[in-house]
C-alpha positions in Angstrom: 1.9 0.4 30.3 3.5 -1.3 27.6 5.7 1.7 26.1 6.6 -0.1 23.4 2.8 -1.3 22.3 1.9 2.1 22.9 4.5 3.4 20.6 3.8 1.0 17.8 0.2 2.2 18.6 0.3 5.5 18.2 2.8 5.2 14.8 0.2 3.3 13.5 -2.4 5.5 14.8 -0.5 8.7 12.9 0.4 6.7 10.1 -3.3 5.7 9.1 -4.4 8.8 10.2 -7.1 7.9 12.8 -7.1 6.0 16.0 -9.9 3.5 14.0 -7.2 2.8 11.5 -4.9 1.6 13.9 -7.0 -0.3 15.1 -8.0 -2.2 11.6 -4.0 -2.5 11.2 -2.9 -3.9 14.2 -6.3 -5.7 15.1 -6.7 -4.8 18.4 -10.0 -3.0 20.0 -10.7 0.8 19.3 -11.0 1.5 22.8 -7.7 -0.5 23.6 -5.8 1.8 21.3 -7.2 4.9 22.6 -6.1 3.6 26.3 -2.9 2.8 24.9 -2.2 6.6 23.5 -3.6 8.1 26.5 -1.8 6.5 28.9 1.4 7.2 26.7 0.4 11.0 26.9 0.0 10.7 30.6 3.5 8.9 31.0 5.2 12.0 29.3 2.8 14.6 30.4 2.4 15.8 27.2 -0.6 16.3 24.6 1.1 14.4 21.1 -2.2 13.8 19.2 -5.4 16.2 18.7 -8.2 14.4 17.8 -10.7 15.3 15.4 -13.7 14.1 13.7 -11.8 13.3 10.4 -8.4 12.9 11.6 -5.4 13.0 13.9 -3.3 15.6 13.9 0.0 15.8 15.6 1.4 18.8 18.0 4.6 19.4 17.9 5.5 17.3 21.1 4.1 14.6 18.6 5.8 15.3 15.5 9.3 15.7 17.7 8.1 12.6 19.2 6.8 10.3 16.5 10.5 11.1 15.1 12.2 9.2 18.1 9.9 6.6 18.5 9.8 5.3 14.5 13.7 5.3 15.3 13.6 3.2 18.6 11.1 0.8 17.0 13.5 0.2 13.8 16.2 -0.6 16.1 14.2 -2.5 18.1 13.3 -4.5 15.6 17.0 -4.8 14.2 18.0 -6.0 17.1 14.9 -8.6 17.5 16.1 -9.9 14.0 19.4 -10.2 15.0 18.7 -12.6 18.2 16.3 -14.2 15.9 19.0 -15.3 13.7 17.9 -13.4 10.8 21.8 -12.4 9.6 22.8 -16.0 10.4 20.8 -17.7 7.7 17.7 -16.5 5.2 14.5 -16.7 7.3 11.9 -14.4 8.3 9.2 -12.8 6.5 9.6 -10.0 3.5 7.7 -7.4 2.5 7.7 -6.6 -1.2 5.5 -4.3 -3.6 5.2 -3.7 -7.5 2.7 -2.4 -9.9 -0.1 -4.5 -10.0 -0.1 -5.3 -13.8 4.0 -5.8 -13.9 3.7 -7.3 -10.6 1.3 -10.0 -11.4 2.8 -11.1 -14.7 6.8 -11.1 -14.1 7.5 -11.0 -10.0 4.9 -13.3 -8.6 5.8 -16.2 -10.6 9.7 -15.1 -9.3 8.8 -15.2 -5.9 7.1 -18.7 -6.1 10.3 -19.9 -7.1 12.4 -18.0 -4.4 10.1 -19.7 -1.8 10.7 -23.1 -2.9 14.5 -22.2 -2.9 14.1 -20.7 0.5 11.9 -22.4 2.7 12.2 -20.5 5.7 11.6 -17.1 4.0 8.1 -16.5 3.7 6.9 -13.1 1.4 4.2 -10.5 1.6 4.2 -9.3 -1.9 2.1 -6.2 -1.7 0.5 -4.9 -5.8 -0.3 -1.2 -5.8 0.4 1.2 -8.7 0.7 3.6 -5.8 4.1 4.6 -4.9 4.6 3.2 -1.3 6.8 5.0 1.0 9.2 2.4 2.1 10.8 3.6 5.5 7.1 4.2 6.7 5.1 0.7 5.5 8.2 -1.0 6.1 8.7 -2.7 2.8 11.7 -4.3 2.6 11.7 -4.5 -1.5 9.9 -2.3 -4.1 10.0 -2.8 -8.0 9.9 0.8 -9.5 9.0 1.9 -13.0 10.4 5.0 -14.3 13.0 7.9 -13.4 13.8 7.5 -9.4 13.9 10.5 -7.6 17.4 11.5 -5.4 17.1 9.4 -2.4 18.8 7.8 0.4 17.4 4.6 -1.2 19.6 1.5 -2.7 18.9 1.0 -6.4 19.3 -2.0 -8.7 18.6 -1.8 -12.6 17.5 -4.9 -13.9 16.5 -3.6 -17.3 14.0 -1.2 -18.7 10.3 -0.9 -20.5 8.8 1.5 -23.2 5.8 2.5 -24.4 4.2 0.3 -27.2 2.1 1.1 -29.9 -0.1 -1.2 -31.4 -2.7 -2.9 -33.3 -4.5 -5.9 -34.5 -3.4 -7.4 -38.2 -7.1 -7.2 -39.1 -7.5 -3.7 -37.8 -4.4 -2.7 -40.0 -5.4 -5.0 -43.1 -8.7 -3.1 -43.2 -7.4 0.7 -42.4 -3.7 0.0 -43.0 -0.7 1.2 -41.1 0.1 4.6 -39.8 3.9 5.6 -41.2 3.8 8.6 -39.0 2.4 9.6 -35.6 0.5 12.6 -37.6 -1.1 9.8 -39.3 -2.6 8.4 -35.8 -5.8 11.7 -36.9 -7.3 9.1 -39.7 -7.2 6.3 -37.2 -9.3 4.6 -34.6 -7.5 5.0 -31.4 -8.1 3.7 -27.7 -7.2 6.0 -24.9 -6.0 4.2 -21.4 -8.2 6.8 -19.1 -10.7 7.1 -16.5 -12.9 10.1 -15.4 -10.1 12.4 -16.8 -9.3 12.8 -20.4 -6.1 11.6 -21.6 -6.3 11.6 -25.5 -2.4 13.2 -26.1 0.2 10.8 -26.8 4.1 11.9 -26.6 6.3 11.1 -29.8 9.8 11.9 -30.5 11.1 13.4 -33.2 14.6 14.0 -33.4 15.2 15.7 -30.2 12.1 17.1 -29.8 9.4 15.5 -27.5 5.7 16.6 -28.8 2.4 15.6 -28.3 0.1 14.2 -30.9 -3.9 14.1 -29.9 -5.8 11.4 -31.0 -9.3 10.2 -31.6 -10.3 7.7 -29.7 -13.1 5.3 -30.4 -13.1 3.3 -27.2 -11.6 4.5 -24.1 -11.2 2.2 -21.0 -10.0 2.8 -17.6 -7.2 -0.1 -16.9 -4.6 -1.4 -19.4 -6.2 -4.8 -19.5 -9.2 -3.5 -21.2 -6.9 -1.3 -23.5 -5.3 -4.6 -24.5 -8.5 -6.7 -25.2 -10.1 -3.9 -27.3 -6.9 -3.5 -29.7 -6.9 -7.5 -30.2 -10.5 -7.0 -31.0 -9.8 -4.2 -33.9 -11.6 -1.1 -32.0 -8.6 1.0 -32.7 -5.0 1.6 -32.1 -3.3 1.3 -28.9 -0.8 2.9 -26.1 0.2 0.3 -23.6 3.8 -0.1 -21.9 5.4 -3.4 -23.3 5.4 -5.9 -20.8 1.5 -4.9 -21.3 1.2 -5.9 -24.7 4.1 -8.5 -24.7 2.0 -12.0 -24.1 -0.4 -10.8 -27.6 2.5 -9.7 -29.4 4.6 -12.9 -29.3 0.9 -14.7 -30.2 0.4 -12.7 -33.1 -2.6 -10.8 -32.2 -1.0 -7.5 -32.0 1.3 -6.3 -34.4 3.3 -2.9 -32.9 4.4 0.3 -35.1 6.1 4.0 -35.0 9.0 2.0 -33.1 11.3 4.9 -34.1 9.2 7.7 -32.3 8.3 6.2 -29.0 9.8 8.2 -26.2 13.1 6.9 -24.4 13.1 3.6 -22.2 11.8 3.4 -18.9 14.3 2.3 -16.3 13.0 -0.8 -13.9 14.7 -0.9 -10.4 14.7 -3.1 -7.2 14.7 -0.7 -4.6 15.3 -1.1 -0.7 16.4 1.0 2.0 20.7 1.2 3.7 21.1 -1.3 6.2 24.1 -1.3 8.3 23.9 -4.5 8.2 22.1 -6.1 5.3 19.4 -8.9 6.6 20.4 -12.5 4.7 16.7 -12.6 4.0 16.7 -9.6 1.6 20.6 -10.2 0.5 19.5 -13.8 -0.9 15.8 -12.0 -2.2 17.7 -9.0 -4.2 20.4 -11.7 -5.6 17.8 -14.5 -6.5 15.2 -12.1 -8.2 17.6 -9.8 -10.2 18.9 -11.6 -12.7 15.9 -13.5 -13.3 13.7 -10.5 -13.7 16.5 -8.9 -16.0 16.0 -12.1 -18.1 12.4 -11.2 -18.2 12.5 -7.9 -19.2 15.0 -8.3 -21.5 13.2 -10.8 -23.1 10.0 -8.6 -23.6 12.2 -5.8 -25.5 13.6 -8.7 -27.7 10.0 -10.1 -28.5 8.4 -6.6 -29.3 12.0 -5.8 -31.6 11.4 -8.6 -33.2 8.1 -8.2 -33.7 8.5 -4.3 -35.4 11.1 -5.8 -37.3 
C-alpha cells in the first residue's frame, strides 16, 4: 500500500463527500479508491470513514486523522516543490479563482499576459461566484469582492467597486431621471434575482443605510441579462460597476443617485502564509496587482465621469 495515494485518496474522498467523487477528482476507478481507503483502515486498525448511501461521514479516528494527513500532504508537497526548483525560478502550475463575471472581463486577459511573461508558469484560473475555501481546494490565489472576514489569510487591496445605478438615455428621455431614490416608485425597474425575490435596494442617506423597494418590470437571474435589458429601456438598473462599465463608457447607459449608493466594495488578492513564498506566486501577486489596480481604477474614473 501506497500510504501516501491512500491519503490523498481518502482527503479527496472526505472532501467531495463520497468515495464516487474521489474518484471523478482524481480519475482513478471507484473500486480502486475504495481498496485504497480500506486498506488504509486496515494499516491503522481503525474505522475513519462510515459509509452511507448519500455520504461519508468521518469518526473521530477520521476527523483526528484527516487533520494529520491534510498536514503531511502540504508538506509533502512543499518539499516536492522545493526539489522541483520551484523557489529557484517561476515555474509550476497555479491555481487561481474569481467571480465569474469580474473574472472573465479584468483577470483572464491579465493572466494571458503573465503567461507570455512567464513561460514556465502555467495557470488554472478557476470562475465561481462561490467562495472557495483555499487551504482545502488548494488555490494558490483568489480575487475577493467585498468585506474579508478575520483570517489567517494574506490580503492585497488593489482597489474597490460599488454598486451602479443606471439607465438607458432613451429610457430617461421618455420617463426622465429619478433625483431621488424615493423617486425609483414611478419608475420601471429591473431586479437581478432568481427563484427568490430581491426587489429592495439599499441607499444611503447621510448616515443612515435604508432600503427602498422597487417595481420591477423585468427581472432576470444573472447580471448579464440585467445589463442587456437596461440598454434596451425595460427599466432602471442595479449592477456593480465593472458590470455596467463596458456600456457606460459606449454611451448606452447613463448612471444616477451617485450620491446615495452604499460605500465601496474592497477588491483583494488573497493567498494563504507560506514560510517560504513559492517564486511562482511571488512573480503572479506582483505581476497582476498593479495591473488589476489600473483596471479597477479605471472603471471608477469612467463611471465618475460619466455621473458627472
Amino acid at each position: 500500500m501506497d500510504r501516501f495515494e491512500a491519503m490523498r485518496t481518502l482527503v479527496a474522498a472526505v472532501d467531495g463527500g463520497s468515495l464516487s467523487a474521489a474518484s471523478r477528482s482524481l480519475n482513478v476507478p471507484l473500486p480502486t479508491v475504495s481498496r485504497r481507503v480500506s486498506d488504509l483502515e486496515a494499516f491503522l486498525g481503525s474505522q475513519l470513514v462510515v459509509r452511507t448511501s448519500r455520504k461519508l461521514l468521518l469518526t473521530e479516528a477520521g476527523t483526528a486523522y484527516i487533520a494529520s494527513a491534510r498536514r503531511v500532504l502540504e508538506e509533502l508537497s512543499e518539499a516536492e516543490r522545493a526539489a522541483s526548483g520551484e523557489y529557484r525560478a517561476p515555474r509550476g502550475e497555479l491555481l487561481v479563482t474569481a467571480p465569474i463575471a469580474f473574472g472573465t472581463l479584468n483577470v483572464a486577459p491579465i493572466v494571458h499576459d503573465f503567461l507570455a511573461a512567464y513561460p514556465d508558469v502555467t495557470v488554472r484560473l478557476v470562475l465561481s461566484d462561490s467562495v472557495i475555501d483555499l487551504v482545502e481546494s488548494h488555490v494558490d490565489v483568489a480575487v475577493r469582492i467585498g468585506r474579508l472576514p478575520d483570517s489567517a489569510l494574506v490580503a492585497r487591496r488593489v482597489g474597490e467597486i460599488r454598486w451602479v445605478i443606471c439607465g438607458s438615455p432613451d429610457y430617461f428621455e421618455r420617463r426622465g431621471r429619478p433625483e431621488t431614490p424615493d423617486a425609483l416608485a414611478e419608475h420601471d425597474c429591473i431586479a437581478f434575482e432568481g427563484l427568490q425575490r430581491y426587489r429592495e435596494w439599499p441607499f444611503v442617506e447621510g448616515n443612515t443605510l435604508r432600503q427602498v423597494t422597487i417595481n420591477p418590470r423585468f427581472s432576470v437571474s444573472t447580471a448579464e441579462g440585467v445589463v442587456a435589458g437596461a440598454i434596451a429601456g425595460v427599466g432602471i438598473a442595479r449592477v456593480l460597476s465593472y458590470q455596467a462599465a463596458a456600456s457606460i463608457r459606449a454611451g448606452l447607459l447613463l448612471p444616477i443617485l451617485a450620491d446615495w449608493t452604499p460605500p465601496a466594495l474592497p477588491v483583494h488578492l488573497v493567498h494563504a502564509p507560506h514560510q517560504q513564498q513559492p517564486l511562482k506566486l511571488r512573480a503572479f501577486l506582483d505581476f497582476v496587482a498593479p495591473r488589476l489596480q489600473k483596471r479597477v481604477l479605471s472603471i471608477s474614473q469612467d463611471i465618475a465621469s460619466a455621473a458627472g
